[in-house]
C-alpha positions in Angstrom: 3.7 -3.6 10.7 2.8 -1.9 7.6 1.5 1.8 7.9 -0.8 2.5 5.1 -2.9 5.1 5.7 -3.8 6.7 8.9 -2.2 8.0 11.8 -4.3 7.4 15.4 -5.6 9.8 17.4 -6.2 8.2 20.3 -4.7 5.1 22.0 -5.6 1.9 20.0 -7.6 -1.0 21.5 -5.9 -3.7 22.8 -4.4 -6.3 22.1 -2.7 -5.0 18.7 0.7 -5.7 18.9 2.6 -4.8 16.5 1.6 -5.7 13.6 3.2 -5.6 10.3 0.3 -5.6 7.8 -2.4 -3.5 10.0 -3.7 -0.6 7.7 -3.0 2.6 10.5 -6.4 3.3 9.0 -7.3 1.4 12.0 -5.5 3.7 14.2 -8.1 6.6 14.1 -10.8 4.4 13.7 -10.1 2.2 16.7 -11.6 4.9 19.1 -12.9 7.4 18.8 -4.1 10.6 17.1 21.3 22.3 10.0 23.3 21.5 7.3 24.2 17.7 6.3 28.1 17.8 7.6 27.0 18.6 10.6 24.5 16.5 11.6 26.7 13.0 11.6 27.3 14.2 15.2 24.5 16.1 16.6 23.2 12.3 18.6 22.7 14.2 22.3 23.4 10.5 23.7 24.6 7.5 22.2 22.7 4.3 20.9 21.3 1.8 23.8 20.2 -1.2 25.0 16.3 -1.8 24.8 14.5 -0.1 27.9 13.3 -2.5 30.6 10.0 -2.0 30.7 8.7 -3.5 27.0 5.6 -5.0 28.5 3.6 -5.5 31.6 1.6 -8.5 31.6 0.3 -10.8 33.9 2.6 -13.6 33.3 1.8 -17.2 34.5 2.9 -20.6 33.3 0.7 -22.9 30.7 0.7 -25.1 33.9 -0.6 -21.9 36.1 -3.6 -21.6 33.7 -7.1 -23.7 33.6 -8.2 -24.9 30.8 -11.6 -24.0 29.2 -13.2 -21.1 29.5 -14.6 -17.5 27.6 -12.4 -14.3 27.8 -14.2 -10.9 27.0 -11.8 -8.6 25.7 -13.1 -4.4 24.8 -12.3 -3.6 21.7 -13.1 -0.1 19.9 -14.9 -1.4 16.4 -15.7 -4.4 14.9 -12.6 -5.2 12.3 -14.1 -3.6 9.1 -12.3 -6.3 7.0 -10.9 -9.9 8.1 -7.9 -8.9 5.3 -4.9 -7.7 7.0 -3.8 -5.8 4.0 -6.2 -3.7 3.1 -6.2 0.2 3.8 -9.0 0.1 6.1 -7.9 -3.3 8.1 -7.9 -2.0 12.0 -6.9 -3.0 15.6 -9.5 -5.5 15.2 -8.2 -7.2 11.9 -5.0 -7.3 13.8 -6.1 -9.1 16.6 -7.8 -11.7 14.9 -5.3 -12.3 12.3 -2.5 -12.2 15.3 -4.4 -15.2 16.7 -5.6 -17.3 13.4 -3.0 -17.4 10.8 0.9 -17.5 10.6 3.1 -15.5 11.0 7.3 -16.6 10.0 8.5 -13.6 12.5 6.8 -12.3 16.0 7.8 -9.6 17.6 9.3 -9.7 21.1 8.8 -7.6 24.1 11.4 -5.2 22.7 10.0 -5.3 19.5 13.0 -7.5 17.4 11.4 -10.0 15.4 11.7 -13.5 16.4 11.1 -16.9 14.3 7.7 -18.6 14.9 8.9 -22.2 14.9 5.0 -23.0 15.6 5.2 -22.1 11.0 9.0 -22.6 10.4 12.0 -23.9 11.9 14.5 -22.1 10.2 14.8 -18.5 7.9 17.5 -17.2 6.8 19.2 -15.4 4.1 21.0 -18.1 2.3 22.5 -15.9 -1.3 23.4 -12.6 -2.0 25.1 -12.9 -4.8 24.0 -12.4 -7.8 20.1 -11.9 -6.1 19.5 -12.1 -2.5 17.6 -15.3 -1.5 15.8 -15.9 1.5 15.0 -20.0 2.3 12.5 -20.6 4.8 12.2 -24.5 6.2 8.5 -24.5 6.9 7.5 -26.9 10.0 6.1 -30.0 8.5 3.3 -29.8 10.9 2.0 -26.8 10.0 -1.2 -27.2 8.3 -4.3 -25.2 6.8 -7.6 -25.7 9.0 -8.9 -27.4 5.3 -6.1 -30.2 5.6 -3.9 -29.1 3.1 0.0 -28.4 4.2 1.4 -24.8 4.3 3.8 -24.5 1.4 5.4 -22.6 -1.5 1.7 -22.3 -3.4 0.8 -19.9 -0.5 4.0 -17.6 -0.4 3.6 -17.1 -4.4 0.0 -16.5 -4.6 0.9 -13.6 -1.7 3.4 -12.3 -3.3 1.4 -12.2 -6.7 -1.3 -10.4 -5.0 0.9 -7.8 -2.6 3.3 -7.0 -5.8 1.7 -4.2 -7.2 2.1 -5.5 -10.4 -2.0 -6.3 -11.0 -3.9 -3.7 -9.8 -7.2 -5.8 -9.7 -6.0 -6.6 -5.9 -7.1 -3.7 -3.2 -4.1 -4.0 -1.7 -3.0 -1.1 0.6 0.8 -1.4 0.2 3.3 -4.0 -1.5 6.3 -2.7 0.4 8.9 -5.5 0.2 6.5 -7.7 -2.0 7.7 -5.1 -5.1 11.1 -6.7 -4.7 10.6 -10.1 -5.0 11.3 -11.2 -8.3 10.3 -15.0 -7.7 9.1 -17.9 -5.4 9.2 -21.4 -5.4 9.6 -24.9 -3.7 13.0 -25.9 -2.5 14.8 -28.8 -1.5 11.3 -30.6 -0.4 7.9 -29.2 0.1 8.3 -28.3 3.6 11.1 -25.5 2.0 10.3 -22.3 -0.1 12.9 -20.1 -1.5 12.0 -16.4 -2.2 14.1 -14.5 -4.6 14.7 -10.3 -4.3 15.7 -8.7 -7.3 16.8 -5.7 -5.5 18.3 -6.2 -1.5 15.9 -6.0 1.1 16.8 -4.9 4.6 13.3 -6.1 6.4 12.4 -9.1 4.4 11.6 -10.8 8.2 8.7 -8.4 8.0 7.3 -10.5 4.7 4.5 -12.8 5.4 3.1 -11.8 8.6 0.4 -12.7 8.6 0.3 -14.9 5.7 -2.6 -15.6 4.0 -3.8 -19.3 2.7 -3.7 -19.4 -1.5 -7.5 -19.5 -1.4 -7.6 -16.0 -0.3 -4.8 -14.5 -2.3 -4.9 -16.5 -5.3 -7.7 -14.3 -7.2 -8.8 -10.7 -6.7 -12.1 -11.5 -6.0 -11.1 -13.5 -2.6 -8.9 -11.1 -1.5 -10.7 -8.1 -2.1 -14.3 -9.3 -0.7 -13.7 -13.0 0.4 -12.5 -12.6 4.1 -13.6 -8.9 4.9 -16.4 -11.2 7.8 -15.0 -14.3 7.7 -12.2 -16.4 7.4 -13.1 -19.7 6.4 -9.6 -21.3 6.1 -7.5 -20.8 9.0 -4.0 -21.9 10.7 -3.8 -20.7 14.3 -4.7 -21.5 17.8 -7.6 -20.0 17.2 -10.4 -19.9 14.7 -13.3 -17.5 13.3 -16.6 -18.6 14.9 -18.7 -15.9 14.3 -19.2 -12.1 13.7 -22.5 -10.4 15.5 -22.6 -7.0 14.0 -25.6 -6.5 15.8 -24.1 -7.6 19.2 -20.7 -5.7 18.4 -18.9 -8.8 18.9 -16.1 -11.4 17.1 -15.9 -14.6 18.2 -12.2 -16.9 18.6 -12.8 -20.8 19.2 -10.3 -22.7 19.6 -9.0 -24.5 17.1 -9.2 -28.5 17.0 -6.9 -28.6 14.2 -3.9 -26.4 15.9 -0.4 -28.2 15.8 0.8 -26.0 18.8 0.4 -26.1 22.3 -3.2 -26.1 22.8 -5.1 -22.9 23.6 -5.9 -22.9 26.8 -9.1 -20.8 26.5 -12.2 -22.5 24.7 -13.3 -18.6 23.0 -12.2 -15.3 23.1 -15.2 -12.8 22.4 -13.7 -9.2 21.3 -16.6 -6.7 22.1 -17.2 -3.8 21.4 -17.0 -1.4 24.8 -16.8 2.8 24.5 -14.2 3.6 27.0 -16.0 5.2 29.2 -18.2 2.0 30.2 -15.1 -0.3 30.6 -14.7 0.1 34.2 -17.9 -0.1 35.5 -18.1 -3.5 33.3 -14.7 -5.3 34.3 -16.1 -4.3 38.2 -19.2 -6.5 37.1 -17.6 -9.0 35.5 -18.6 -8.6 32.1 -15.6 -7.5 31.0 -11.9 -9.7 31.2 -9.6 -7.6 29.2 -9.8 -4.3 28.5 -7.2 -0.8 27.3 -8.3 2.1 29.0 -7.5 5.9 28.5 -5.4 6.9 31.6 -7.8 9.4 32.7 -9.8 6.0 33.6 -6.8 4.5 36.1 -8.6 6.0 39.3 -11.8 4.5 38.5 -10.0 0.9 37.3 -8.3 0.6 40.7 -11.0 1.4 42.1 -13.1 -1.7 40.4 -13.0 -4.7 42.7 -11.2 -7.5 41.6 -9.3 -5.5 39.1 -6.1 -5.3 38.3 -4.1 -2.5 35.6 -1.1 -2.9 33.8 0.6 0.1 31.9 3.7 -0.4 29.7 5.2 2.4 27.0 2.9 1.6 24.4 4.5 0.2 20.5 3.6 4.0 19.1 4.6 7.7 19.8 2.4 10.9 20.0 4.4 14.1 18.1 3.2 17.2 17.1 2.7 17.9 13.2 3.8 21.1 11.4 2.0 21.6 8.4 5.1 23.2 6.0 3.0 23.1 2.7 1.7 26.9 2.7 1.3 29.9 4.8 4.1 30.4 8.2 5.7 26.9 8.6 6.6 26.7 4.8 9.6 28.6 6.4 11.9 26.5 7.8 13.1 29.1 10.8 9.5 29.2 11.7 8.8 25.6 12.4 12.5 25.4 14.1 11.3 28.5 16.3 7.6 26.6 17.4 9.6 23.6 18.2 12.1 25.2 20.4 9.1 27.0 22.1 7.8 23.7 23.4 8.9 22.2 26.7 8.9 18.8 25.5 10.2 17.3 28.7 7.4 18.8 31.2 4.8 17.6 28.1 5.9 13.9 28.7 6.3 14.4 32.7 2.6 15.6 32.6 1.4 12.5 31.0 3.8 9.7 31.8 4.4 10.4 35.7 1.0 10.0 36.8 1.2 6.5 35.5 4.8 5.4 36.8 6.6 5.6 33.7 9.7 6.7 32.5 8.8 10.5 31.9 11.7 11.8 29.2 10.9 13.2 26.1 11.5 10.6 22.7 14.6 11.7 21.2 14.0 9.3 17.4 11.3 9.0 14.9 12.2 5.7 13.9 13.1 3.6 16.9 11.3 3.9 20.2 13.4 3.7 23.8 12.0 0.3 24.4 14.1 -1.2 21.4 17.3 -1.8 21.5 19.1 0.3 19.2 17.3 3.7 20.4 19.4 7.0 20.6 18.2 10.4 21.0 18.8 12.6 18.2 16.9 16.1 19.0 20.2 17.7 19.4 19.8 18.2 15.7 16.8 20.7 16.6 18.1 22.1 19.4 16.3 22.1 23.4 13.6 24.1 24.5 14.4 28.0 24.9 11.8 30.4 24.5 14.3 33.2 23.9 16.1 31.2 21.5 12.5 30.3 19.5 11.9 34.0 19.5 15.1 34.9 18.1 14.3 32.5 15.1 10.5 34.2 15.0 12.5 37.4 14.6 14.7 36.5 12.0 12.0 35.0 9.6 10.3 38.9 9.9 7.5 37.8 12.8 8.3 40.8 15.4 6.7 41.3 18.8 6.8 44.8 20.6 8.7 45.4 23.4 7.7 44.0 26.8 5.8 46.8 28.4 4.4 48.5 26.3 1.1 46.6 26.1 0.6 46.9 29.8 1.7 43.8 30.7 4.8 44.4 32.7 3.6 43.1 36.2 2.5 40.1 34.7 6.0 39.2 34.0 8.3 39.5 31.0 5.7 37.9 28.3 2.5 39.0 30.2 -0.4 37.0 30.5 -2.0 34.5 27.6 -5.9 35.1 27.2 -7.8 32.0 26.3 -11.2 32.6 25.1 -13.8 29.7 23.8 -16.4 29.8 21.5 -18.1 26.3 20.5 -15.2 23.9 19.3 -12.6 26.7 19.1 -10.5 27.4 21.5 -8.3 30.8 21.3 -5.4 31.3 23.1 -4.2 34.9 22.6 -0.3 36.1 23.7 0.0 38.8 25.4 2.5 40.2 22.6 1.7 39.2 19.2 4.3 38.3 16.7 3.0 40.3 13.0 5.0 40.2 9.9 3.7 43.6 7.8 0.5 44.6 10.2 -0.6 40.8 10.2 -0.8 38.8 13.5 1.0 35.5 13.3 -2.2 32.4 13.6 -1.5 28.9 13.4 -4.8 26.3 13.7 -4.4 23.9 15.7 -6.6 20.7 15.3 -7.0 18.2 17.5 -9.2 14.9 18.1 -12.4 15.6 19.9 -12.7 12.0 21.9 -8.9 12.0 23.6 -8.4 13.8 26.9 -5.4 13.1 26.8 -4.2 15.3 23.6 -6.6 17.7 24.9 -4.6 18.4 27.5 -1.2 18.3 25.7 -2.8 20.8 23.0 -3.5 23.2 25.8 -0.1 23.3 27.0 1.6 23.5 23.2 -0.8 26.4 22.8 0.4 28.1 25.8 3.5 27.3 25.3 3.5 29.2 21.9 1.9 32.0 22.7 5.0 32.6 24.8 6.9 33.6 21.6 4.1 35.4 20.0 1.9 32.7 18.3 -2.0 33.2 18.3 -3.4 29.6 18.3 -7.3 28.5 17.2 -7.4 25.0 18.5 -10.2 23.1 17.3 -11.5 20.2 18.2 -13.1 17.8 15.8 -15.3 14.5 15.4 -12.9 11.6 15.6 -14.3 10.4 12.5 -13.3 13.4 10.6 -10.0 14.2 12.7 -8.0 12.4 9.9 -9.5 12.5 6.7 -11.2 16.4 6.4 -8.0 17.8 8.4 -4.6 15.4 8.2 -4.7 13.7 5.1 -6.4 16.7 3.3 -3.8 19.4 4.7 -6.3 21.4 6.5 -4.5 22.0 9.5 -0.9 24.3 10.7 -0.3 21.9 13.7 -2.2 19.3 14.7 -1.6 16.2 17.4 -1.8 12.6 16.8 0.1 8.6 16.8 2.6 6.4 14.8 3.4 3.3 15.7 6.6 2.1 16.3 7.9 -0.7 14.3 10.8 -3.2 13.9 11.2 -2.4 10.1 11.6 1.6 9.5 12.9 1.4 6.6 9.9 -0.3 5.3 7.2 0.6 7.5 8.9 4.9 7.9 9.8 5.8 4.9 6.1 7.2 3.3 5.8 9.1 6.5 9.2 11.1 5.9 9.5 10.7 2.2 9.9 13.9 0.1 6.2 14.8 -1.5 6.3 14.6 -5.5 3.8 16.6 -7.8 1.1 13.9 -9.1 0.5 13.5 -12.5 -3.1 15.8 -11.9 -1.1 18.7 -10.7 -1.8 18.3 -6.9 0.6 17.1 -4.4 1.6 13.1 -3.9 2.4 13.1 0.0 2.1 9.2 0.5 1.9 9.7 4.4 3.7 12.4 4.9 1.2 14.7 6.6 3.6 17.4 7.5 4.3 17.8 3.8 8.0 18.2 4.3 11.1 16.5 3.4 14.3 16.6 1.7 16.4 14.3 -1.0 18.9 13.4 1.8 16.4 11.8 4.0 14.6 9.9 1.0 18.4 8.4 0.0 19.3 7.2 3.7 15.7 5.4 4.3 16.1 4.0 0.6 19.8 3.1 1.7 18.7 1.3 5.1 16.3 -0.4 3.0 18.7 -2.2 1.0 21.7 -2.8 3.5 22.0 -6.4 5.0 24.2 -5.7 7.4 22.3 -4.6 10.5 24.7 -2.3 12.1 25.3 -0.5 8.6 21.3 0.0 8.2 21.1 1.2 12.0 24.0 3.8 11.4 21.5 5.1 8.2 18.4 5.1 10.1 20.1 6.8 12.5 21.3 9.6 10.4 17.7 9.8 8.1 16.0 10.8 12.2 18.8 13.5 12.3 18.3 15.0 9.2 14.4 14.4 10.2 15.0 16.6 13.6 15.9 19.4 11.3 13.3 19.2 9.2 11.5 20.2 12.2 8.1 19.4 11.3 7.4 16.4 13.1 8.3 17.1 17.0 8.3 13.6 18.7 7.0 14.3 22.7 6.9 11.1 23.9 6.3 7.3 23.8 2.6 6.5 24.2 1.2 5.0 27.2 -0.3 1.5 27.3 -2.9 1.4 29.9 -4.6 -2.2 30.3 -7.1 -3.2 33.1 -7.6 -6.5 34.1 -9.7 -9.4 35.9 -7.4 -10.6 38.5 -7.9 -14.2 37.4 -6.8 -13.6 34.2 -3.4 -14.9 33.0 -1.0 -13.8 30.4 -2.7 -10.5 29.1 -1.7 -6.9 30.3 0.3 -4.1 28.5 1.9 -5.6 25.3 3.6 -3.0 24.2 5.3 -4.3 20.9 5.1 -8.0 22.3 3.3 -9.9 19.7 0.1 -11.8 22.6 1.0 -15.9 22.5 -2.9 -16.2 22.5 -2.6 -19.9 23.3 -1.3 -19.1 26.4 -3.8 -16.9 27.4 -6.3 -17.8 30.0 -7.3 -18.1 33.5 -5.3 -18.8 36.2 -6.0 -21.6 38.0 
């Protein structure tokens, strides 16, 4: 899953998962969010197996499930664009792409990619010396919905157009497409061989989804040719039909699919506000649908409805913004981070929903992958006196308790939360000020998600415990990302990442070190916080290159502690995946970072 432009505010529509080439774009549009030496061995608990609970789907056998039939599935949005590798390609794109054209790697439950021998029977790095070559034995069944045979013509033309090398083709990112160097037919034409010119760590995320020649072999295709349709296909399913007007996509199954046969005859993605999903799987007009967790009560409540809830593929962490004004200073972001209680955050929101309810301990790997270890030992645990201490030293200073008044209240006296509008003010009782001026931090945060809503109440409390004012305000969805997170308008402000099974790749923009662009401003790719360091940039670039899996997790793992104490983005926990569904429906549920076998999906019998 490639990120490429936007983080999400609030939880993605199902089913999404996980997605190499989805824009994050998507993500907000889909609803409505220490010194070097001694970090090697700051890990607070070693590296582990994948968590248990990757998915929770209704699971039945292809024999278990009728044939025929038309699944409604809620979505958020119609896709805006059909092209998976666009910047504003959504949830939407995803799904659709997920079920109409191949993909050489799916990911599993736990989010490791494995082969698709539907598209190829065998992958595998076959040279590394001089170049590293990757063959791939294509299945000789696998077939275009025009006739023609998948083949070496198709991986090129993608390449060509994901490169960055002709900048006629809107593409949103060529991350492991820059290091191709060529591609051509092997031993057969069932067989391609792809060429690196530099080593490359996640080339299993390449071509996924992969695109037919006709779309990437000239600009104009690819930049306008599938944003509403997708006339050539090579999935279980095809595009029927987009109803702007309706809100709805439609999947038919496809006659010319070489797989098992879908079992459904359409799926219709619709579009459904959250709020109305409920009431509509309780009347049947709904199959499928993701709900926000405020929304569980009602969804159990629906009659013949069932819910499933999984630790969703993405994480919710709190942004520092460390380009100007408090957290520039490094012992100030360290001090708001140690102020927050990031174990009763993700008790508040998991445990109500039966999940595991610990805090995420990595940027980079999420505890239901394999491989996960928790590294916010680097950053230290909460400790309010401790965060004060750090406020202290960087010149804030508070008076001492008592002397406001205070003192039956308790050591830190009472907050005062006033509102006004959209802004919320939540006032401590003992103000930090650095020469006569009251230490204020703006909080933003996405109008339409309860959710972080909540979460930014408590973080705002939580500060104002050490001395920090806090203006939360809450914005239009719409806006949330562009006017305030991309444009650096904002001191701390809560959304989403998705996981992925490629950090290096898919990471590295989010934690790389900001450059000065040629125009004088700042180049922050999407790195929101605006903070990084050299180290970090060289162990992601390292991981990147490194074939040997255990050497690239040992980097990763030391790029998230160096990321801790950066301390400007504060992980809180692993996003909940909420799904509610028709009894009778089989094989759908909570994904989590499974990619859906939509073949299989249907109704039971």
């Amino acid at each position: 899953m490639n990120h490429s432009a936007k983080p999400a505010a609030v939880p993605p529509a199902a089913p999404q998962r996980r997605r190499r080439a989805v824009s994050t774009t998507a993500c907000v549009a889909m609803a409505v969010a220490v010194g070097a030496t001694a970090l090697t061995a700051c890990s607070s608990s070693g590296t582990k197996a994948a968590g248990t609970a990757g998915t929770d789907v209704a699971a039945v056998s292809r024999a278990g499930v009728r044939d025929g039939g038309t699944l409604d599935w809620a979505v958020d949005a119609m896709p805006k664009t059909l092209n998976a590798y666009q910047s504003d390609a959504d949830a939407g794109t995803t799904t659709v792409t997920g079920a109409t054209l191949p993909a050489m790697f799916r990911l599993d439950a736990h989010g490791a990619p494995r082969l698709d021998t539907d598209y190829v029977t065998s992958a595998k790095v076959t040279a590394q010396d001089p170049r590293q070559v990757v063959t791939y034995d294509l299945n000789p069944k696998a077939k275009w919905s025009d006739g023609r045979a998948i083949g070496a013509d198709d991986f090129a033309a993608q390449w060509k157009a994901l490169g960055g090398k002709d900048s006629a083709f809107w593409s949103a990112r060529n991350a492991g497409y820059d290091r191709i160097s060529a591609i051509g037919r092997g031993a057969g034409a069932h067989q391609v061989k792809v060429t690196f010119a530099t080593p490359y760590a996640d080339w299993r995320s390449l071509f996924a989804p992969l695109y037919p020649k006709t779309v990437t072999g000239s600009a104009d295709a690819f930049n306008d040719g599938v944003r509403t349709s997708l006339p050539v296909s090579a999935g279980p399913f095809t595009v029927r039909a987009e109803d702007a007007d309706a809100g709805t996509v439609t999947l038919a199954r496809s006659d010319r699919w070489w797989g098992a046969r879908a079992k459904l005859d359409r799926i219709v993605l619709t579009t459904v506000a959250r709020d109305k999903r409920p009431a509509q799987l309780s009347a049947g007009k709904l199959d499928v649908a993701e709900i926000d967790p405020g929304e569980l009560s009602a969804a159990k409540r629906a009659k013949g409805v069932g819910v499933r809830t999984a630790p969703d593929a993405a994480y919710a962490q709190l942004a520092l913004n460390g380009s100007s004004g408090p957290l520039a200073d490094e012992k100030v972001r360290h001090a708001v981070a140690r102020a927050i209680d990031r174990k009763k955050i993700a008790a508040s929101v998991l445990e109500p929903l039966g999940l595991p309810a610990e805090p995420l301990g990595n940027h980079l790997v999420l505890p239901s992958q394999a491989g996960y270890a928790d590294h916010s030992s680097a950053l230290g645990s909460a400790d309010v006196e401790q965060a004060a201490a750090l406020l202290a030293d960087a010149g804030w200073q508070r008076p001492a308790a008592g002397r406001t008044g205070d003192q039956a209240a308790g050591p830190e006296g009472p907050t005062r939360t006033t509102a006004s509008g959209a802004l919320t003010v939540v006032e401590p009782a003992r103000a930090a000020t650095k020469n006569g001026k009251g230490l204020t931090m703006r909080f933003v945060l996405p109008a339409g998600s309860p959710t972080l809503d909540r979460v930014g109440g408590q973080i705002a409390r939580m500060l104002s415990q050490i001395g920090i004012r806090t203006e939360i305000s809450k914005v239009a969805d719409d806006s949330f990302f562009q006017d305030h997170v991309a444009s650096g308008d904002f001191d701390l402000a809560l959304y989403s990442w998705p996981g992925t099974a490629f950090p290096a790749t898919d990471d590295t923009p989010i934690f790389a070190k900001p450059v000065p662009a040629p125009d004088g401003s700042l180049a922050v790719a999407e790195n929101y916080t605006r903070v990084g360091t050299d180290q970090i940039d060289q162990l992601m670039a390292r991981a990147g290159s490194e074939l040997d899996a255990g050497q690239a997790r040992s980097l990763t793992n030391q790029a998230d502690e160096r990321i801790w104490a950066a301390a400007a983005s504060i992980p809180l926990y692993q996003r909940p995946e909420v799904v509610a569904l028709r009894t009778n429906v089989a094989n759908a549920g909570a994904f989590g970072f499974e990619t859906p076998a939509y073949q299989n999906i249907g109704f039971r019998k």
